[in-house]
C-alpha positions as CSV (number, residue, x, y, z in Angstrom):
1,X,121.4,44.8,37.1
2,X,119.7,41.7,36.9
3,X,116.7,42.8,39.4
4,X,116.6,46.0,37.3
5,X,115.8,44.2,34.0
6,X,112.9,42.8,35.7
7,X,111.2,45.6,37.7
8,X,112.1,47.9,34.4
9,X,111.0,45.3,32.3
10,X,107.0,44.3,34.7
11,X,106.6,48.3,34.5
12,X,107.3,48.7,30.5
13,X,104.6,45.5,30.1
14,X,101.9,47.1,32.2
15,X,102.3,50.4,30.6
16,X,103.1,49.2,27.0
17,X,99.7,47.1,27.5
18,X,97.9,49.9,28.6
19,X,99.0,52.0,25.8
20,X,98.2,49.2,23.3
21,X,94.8,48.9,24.6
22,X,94.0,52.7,24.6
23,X,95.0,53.4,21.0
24,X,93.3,50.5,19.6
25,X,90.3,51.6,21.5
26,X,90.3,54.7,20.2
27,X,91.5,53.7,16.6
28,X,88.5,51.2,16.4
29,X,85.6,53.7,17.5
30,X,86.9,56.3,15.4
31,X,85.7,53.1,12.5
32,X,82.7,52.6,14.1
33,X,83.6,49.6,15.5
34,X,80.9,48.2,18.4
35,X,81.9,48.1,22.0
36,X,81.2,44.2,21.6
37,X,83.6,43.7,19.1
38,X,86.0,45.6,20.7
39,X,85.5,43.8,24.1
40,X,86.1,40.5,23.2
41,X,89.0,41.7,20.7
42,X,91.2,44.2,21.6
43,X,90.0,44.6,25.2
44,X,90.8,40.9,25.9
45,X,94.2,40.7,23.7
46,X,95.6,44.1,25.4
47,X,95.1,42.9,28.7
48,X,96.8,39.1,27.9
49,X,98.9,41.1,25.5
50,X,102.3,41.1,28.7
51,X,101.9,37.0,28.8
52,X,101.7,36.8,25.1
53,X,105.3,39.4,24.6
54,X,106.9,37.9,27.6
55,X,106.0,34.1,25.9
56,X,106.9,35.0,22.6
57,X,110.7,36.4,24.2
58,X,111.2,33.3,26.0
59,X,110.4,30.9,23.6
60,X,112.3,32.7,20.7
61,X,115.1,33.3,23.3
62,X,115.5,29.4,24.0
63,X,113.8,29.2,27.2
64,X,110.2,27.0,26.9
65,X,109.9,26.2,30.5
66,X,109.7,29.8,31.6
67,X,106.9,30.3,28.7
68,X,105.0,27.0,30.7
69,X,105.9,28.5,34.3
70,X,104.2,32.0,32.9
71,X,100.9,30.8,32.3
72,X,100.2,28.2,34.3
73,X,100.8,30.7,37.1
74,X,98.8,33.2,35.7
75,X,96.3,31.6,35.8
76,X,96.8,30.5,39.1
77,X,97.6,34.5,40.3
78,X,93.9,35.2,38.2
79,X,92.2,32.9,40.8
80,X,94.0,32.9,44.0
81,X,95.8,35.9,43.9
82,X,92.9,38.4,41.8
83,X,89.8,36.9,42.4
84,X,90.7,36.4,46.2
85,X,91.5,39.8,46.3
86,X,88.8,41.2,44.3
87,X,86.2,38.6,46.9
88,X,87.6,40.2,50.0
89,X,87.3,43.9,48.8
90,X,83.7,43.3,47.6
91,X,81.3,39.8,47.6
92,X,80.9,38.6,43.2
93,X,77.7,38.1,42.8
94,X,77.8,36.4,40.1
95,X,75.3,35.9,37.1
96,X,73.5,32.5,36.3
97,X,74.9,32.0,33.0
98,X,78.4,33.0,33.7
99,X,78.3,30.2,36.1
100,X,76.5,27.6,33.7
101,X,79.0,28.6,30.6
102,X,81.7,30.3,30.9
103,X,83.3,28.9,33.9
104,X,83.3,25.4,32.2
105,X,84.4,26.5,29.0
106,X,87.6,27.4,31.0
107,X,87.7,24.3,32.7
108,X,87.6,22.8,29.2
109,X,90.6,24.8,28.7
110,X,92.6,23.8,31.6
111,X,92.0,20.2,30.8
112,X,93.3,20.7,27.5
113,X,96.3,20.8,28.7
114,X,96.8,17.2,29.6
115,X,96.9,15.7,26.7
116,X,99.1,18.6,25.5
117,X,101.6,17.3,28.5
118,X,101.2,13.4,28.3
119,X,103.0,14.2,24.7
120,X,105.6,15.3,25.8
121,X,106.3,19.0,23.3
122,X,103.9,21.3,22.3
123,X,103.9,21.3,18.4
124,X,102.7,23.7,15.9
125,X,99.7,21.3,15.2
126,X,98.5,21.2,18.6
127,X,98.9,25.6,18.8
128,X,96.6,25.8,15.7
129,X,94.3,23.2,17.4
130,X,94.2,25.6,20.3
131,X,94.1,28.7,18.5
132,X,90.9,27.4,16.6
133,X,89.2,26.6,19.5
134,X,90.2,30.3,20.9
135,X,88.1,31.3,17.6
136,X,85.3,29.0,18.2
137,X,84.9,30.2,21.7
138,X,84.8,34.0,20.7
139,X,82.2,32.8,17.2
140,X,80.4,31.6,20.3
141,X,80.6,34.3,22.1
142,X,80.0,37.1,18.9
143,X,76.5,34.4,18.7
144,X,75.4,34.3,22.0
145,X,73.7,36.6,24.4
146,X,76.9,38.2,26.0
147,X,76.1,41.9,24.6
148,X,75.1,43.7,27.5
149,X,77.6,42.4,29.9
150,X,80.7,43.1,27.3
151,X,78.9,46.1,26.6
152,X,78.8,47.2,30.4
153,X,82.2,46.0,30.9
154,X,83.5,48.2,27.6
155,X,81.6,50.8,28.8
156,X,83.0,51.1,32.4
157,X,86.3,50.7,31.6
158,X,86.9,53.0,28.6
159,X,83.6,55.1,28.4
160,X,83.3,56.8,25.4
161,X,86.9,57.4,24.4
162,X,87.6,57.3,21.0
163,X,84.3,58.6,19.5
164,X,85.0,60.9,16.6
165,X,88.2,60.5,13.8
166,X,91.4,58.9,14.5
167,X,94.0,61.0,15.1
168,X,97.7,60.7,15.4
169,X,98.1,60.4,18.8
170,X,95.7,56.8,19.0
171,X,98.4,55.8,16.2
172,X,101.2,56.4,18.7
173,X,99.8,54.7,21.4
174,X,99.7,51.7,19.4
175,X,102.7,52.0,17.8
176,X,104.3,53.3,21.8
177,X,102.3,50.4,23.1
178,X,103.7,47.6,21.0
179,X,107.7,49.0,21.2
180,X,107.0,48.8,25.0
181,X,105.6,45.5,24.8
182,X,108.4,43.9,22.8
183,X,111.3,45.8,25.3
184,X,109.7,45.3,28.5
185,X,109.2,41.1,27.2
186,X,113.2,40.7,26.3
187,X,113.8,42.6,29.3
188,X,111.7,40.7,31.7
189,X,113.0,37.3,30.4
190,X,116.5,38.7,30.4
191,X,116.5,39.2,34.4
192,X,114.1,36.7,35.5
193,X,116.6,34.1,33.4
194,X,119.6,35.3,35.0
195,X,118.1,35.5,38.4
196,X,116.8,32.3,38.5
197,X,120.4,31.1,37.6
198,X,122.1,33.2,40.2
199,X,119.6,31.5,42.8
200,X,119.5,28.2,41.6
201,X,116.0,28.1,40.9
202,X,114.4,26.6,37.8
203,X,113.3,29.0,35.5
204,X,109.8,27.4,35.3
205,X,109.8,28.4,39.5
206,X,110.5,32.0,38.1
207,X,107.8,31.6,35.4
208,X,105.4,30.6,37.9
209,X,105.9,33.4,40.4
210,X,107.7,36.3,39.2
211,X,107.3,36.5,35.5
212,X,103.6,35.6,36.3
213,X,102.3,38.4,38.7
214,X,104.3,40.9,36.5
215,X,102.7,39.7,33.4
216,X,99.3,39.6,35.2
217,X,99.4,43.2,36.5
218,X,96.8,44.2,33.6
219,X,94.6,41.7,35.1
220,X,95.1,42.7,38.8
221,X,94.3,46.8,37.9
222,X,91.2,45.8,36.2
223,X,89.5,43.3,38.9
224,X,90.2,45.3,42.0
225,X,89.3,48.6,40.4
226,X,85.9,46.6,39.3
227,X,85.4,45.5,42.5
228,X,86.1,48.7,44.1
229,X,83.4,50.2,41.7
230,X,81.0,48.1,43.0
231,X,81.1,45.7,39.1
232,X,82.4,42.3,40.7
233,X,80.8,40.5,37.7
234,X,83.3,42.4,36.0
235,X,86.4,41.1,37.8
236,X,85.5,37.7,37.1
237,X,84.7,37.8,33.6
238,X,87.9,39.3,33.7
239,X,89.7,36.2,35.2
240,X,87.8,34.2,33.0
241,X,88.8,35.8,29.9
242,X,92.1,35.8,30.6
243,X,92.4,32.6,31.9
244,X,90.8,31.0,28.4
245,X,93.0,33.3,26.6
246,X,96.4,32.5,28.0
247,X,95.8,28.7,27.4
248,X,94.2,28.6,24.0
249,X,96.1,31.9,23.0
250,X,98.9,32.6,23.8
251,X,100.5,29.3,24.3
252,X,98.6,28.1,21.0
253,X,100.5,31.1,19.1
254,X,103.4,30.5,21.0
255,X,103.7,26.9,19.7
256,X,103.1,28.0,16.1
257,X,106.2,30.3,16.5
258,X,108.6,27.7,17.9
259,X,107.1,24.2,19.0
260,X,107.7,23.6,23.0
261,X,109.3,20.7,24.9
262,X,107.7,20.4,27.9
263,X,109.4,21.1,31.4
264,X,111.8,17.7,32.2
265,X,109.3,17.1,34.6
266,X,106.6,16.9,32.5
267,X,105.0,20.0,34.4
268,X,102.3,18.0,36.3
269,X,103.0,19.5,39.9
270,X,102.1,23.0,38.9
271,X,99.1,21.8,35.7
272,X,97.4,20.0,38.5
273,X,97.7,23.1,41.0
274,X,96.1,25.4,37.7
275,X,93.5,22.6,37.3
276,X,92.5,22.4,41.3
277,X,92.2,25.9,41.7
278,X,89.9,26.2,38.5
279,X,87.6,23.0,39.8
280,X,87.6,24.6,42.9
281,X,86.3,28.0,41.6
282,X,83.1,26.3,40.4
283,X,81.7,24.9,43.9
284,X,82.2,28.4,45.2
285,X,79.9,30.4,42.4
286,X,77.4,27.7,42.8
287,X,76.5,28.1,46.2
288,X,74.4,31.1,46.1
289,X,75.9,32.3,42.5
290,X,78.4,34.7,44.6
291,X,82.2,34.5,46.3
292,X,82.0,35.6,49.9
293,X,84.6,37.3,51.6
294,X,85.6,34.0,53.3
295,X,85.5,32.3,49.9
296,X,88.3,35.1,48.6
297,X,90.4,34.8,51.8
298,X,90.8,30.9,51.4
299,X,91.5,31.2,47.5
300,X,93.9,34.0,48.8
301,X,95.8,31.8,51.4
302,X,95.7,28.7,49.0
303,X,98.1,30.9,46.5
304,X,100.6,32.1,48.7
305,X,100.6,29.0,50.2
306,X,101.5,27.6,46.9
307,X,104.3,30.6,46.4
308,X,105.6,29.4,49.7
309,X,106.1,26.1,48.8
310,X,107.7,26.8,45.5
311,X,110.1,28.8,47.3
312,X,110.6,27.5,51.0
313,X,109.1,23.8,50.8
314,X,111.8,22.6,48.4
315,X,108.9,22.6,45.1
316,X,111.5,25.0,43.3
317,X,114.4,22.7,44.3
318,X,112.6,19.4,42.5
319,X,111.1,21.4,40.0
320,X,113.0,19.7,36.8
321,X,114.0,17.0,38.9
């Protein structure tokens, strides 16, 4: 029953996400809202929206470490796991200025973090410190000269659904979207807490694998079906995005909800894995602005290398000490 709450609770994320991001689509171009606004809005919420419902569950539902485990490895799935698959289907060539701003500005993020960790908790005064920043980064964003590419990125994923009036059926996607959302969270955390019990494994080693790639699904869909259409800056400003949003976001709401203590370990195993596969992200772009096929594969190997050791090399075992 246990492995059923999860698979059940992964599938009603993706599709409750999905859903979400559909009817808001179509809601806000039925208002004449512009494709940029709704790119790096709704777009970029709907597709963080499983790691933000599955946070929110765990951290209502007495279980912080799982929330921790969650994000750091989602970010570490966006990078090894999405962008290495997304490099070996198709080279990212990869824009100047992508390289020159947004990259760092998730760095920044990642580094945040540490701070955040030598603390020991999470408060509700550090979550509105991240969630301002969030805001600064999309004012910044709104200011700049990101248009076109949130514009292209809008346009290839969504086209022109959603022109015309808003009609009942983008109200029950929204309204379907965010039910699924909220069951498919208590369900996921349900069995991923109960199976990590039944194996003796730390729920943050669940958090980090498990309740990561389900929650990152959204992510994974969009960047290999970018890729695939031949739009690789796409899949990375995808990664990026999310990986920005899941810091400053979702664990920045999540701390206003509930503040979090910090995995007995203080977390820094897995926060220095998240940090050295964003550092090493940046090396890669430069040379020549693109990921190669090689570059993927390695990024690849380096995650389920690090799954492996959670799971085989004793990391789960020492996890919280």
């Amino acid at each position: 029953m246990d492995y059923l709450f999860l698979v059940v609770g992964i599938a009603l994320l993706y599709f409750g996400g999905e859903s979400l991001v559909r009817g808001a689509v179509r809601l806000a171009r039925s208002l004449g809202v512009s494709p940029l606004v709704i790119g790096l809005t709704i777009v970029a919420f709907g597709t963080s929206s499983p790691e933000l419902f599955a946070n929110l569950a765990a951290v209502l539902g007495g279980t912080p470490e799982l929330a921790f485990g969650n994000i750091l490895g989602s970010n570490v799935a966006n990078i090894g796991l999405i962008l290495g698959i997304s490099a070996v289907i198709t080279p990212i060539v990869v824009r100047s200025v992508v390289v020159r701003r947004e990259v760092p500005v998730m760095l920044l993020a990642s580094f945040a973090l540490v701070p955040v960790f030598l603390g020991g908790v999470m408060g509700r005064f550090e979550g509105a410190v991240f969630v301002a920043l969030l805001a600064t980064y999309l004012w910044r964003l709104f200011r700049g000269g990101e248009r076109p590419a949130v514009e292209a990125e809008f346009a290839v994923e969504y086209g022109d659904q959603g022109r015309g009036r808003a009609d009942v059926t983008s109200w029950l996607l929204v309204v379907a979207g965010l039910g699924l959302l909220a069951g498919g969270a208590r369900l996921l955390v349900l069995g991923a807490t109960a199976i990590a019990r039944s194996w003796g494994v730390p729920e943050l080693v669940i958090g980090l694998t498990v309740v990561a790639v389900g929650t990152s699904l959204p992510e994974l869909v969009t960047s290999v079906v970018a890729a695939r259409k031949g739009e690789p800056d796409i899949a990375l400003g995808n990664v990026v995005g999310s990986n920005v949003f899941n810091v400053l976001g979702i664990l920045g709401i999540s701390a206003l909800v509930r503040p979090l203590p910090l995995p007995a370990d203080g977390g820094w195993r897995d926060i220095a894995v998240m940090l050295g596969f964003s550092v090493v992200l940046l090396p890669m772009l430069v040379s020549g602005l693109r990921l190669a096929r090689f570059e993927g594969a390695l990024l690849l190997a380096g995650y389920l290398g690090y799954m492996t050791w959670l799971f085989v090399g004793g990391g789960g075992a020492t996890a919280l000490g």
